[in-house]
N, C-alpha and C positions, 0 to 999 in steps of 0.2 A: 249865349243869349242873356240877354239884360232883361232884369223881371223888375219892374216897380208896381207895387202895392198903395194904393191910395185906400184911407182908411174912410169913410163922410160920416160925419155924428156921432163918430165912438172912437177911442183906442184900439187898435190891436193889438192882440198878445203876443207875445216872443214864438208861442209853443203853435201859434194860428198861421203867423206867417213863415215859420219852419214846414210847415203842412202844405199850405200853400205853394211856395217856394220846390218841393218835392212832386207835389204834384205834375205843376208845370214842366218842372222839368224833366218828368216823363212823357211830352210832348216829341224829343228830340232823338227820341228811339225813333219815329217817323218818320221825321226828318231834321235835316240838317240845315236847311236854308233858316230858321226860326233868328229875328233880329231880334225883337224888341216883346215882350209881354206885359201890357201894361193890367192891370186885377183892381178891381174896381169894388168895392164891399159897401152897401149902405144898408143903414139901417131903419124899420119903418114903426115907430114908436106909437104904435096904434095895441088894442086889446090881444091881436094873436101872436104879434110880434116876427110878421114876416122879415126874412134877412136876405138880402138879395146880393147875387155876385156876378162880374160881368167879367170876362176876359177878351180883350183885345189883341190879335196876332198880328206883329206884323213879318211878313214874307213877302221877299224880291216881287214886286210885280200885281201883288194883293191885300186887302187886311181881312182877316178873319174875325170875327165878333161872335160870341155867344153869353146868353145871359139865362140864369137860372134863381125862382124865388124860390125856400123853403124857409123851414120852420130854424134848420141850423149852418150855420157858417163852412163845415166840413160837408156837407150835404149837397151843397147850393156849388163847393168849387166842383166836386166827385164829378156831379151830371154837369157843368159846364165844360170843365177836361175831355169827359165822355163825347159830347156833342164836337165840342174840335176834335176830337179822334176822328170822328167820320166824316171833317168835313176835309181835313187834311186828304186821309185816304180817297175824298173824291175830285182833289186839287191833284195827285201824280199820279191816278189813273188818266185825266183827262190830260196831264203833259203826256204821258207817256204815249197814248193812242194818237197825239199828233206829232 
């Protein structure tokens, strides 16, 4: 699986996109069709200082996207991973029942 990290309005850190990078690729415990992860990070330079992260899947046949705002960077990927956890798991139940 090929992971690109696009960083919008900031740097990323070495130790951010190792985090990252780990993350996703507990993705593949799920499954094994996973091509491309593109991770999407912006930042929104307002008083509360929401940081938002977006993951895009791609797999033979579909793309998967999930996007999460929080307060922090490790936060925002945690529950975006999370949300593709379930969306995976309801991509090869529905192959498998057909």
């Amino acid at each position: 699986m090929k992971i690109n990290i696009t960083a919008r309005k900031f740097k990323a850190h070495d130790t951010l996109k190792e985090f990252i990078e780990a993350e996703v690729s507990s993705l593949n415990k799920f499954t094994d069709e996973i091509m491309d992860a593109d991770v999407i990070l912006s930042f929104q330079n307002s008083t509360n200082s929401q940081k938002t992260a977006e993951i895009i899947l791609k797999v033979p046949g579909q793309i998967l996207t999930a996007t999460e705002t929080t307060d922090d960077f490790p936060k925002s990927v945690s529950a975006v991973v999370e949300k593709l956890n379930r969306q995976i798991q309801k991509l090869k139940t529905k192959r498998n029942n057909h």
